[in-house]
N, C-alpha and C positions, 0 to 999 in steps of 0.2 A: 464253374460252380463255387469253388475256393474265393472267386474274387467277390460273386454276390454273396456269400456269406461274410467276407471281412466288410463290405460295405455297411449288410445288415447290423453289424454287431458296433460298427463304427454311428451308426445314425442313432441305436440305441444308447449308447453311452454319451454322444452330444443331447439327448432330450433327457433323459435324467440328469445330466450336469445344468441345461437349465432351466429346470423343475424346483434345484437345489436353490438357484441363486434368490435372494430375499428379493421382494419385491417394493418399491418405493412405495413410500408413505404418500398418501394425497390428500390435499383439503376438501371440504366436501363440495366445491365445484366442480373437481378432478384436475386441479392442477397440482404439480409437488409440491408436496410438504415444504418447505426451505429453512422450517425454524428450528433453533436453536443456538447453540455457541462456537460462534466459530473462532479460530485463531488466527492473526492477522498482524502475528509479527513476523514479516516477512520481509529482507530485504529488497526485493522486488518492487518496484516504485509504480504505481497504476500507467505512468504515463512518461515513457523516457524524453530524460533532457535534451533540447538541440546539440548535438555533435558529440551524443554520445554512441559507442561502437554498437552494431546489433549483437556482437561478442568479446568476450572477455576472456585474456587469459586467466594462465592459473595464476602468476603475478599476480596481476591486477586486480581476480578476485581476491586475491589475499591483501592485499594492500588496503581493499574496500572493507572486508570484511575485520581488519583490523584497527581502521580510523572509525568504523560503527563502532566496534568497542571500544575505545579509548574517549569516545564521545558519551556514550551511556556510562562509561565510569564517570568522567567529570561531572556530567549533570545529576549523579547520585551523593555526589560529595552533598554534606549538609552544608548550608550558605553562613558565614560569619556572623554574629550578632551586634558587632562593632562597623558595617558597612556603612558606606556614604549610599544617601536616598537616592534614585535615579534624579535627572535631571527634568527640568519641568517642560517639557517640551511644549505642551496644550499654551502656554501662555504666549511664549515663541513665533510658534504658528498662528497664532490670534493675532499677535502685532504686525507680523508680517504678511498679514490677508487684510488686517484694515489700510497698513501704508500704502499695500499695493495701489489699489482705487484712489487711496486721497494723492498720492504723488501724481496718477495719471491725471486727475483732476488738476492740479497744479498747474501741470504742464500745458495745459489746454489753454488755463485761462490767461 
């Protein structure tokens, strides 16, 4: 008797616990809700690199977790107003996509 009553009071207190729980929001087709803001700074990469480990020491996360910082600090520095313009690459690559074709043509004839 003792045992179906701890069961009885056990089944009640799992259905009011989830009675409690909120229920998800859903669009009106009835799929979940999913909007809003999410945050998505996360070290976690969608898609890990080739020959990278499925685990990390505590090292290694420290190491990683420390060249992220040191990289979000540098790209916060404010950039020099006295810098050299980058270099023209587009013109570069233009010369170097028309010579290709006229050299092979050269060569043919």
């Amino acid at each position: 008797m003792r045992d179906v009553l701890s069961v009885g009071v056990l089944i009640l207190f799992a259905h009011a616990a989830a009675a409690q729980s909120p229920s998800l929001r859903r669009t009106a087709d009835g799929h979940p809700d999913l909007q809003g803001t999410y945050d998505i700074a996360s070290m976690t990469p969608l898609e890990r690199a080739p020959g990278t480990p499925l685990v990390m020491t505590k090292d290694e996360a420290a190491a990683l977790e420390r060249q992220r910082a040191e990289r979000v600090q540098r790209l916060a520095l404010p950039s020099s107003g006295d810098r050299k313009a980058p270099p023209n690459r587009v013109r570069t690559r233009t010369r170097q996509a028309l010579q290709g074709p006229l050299m092979l043509l050269a060569r043919v004839e």
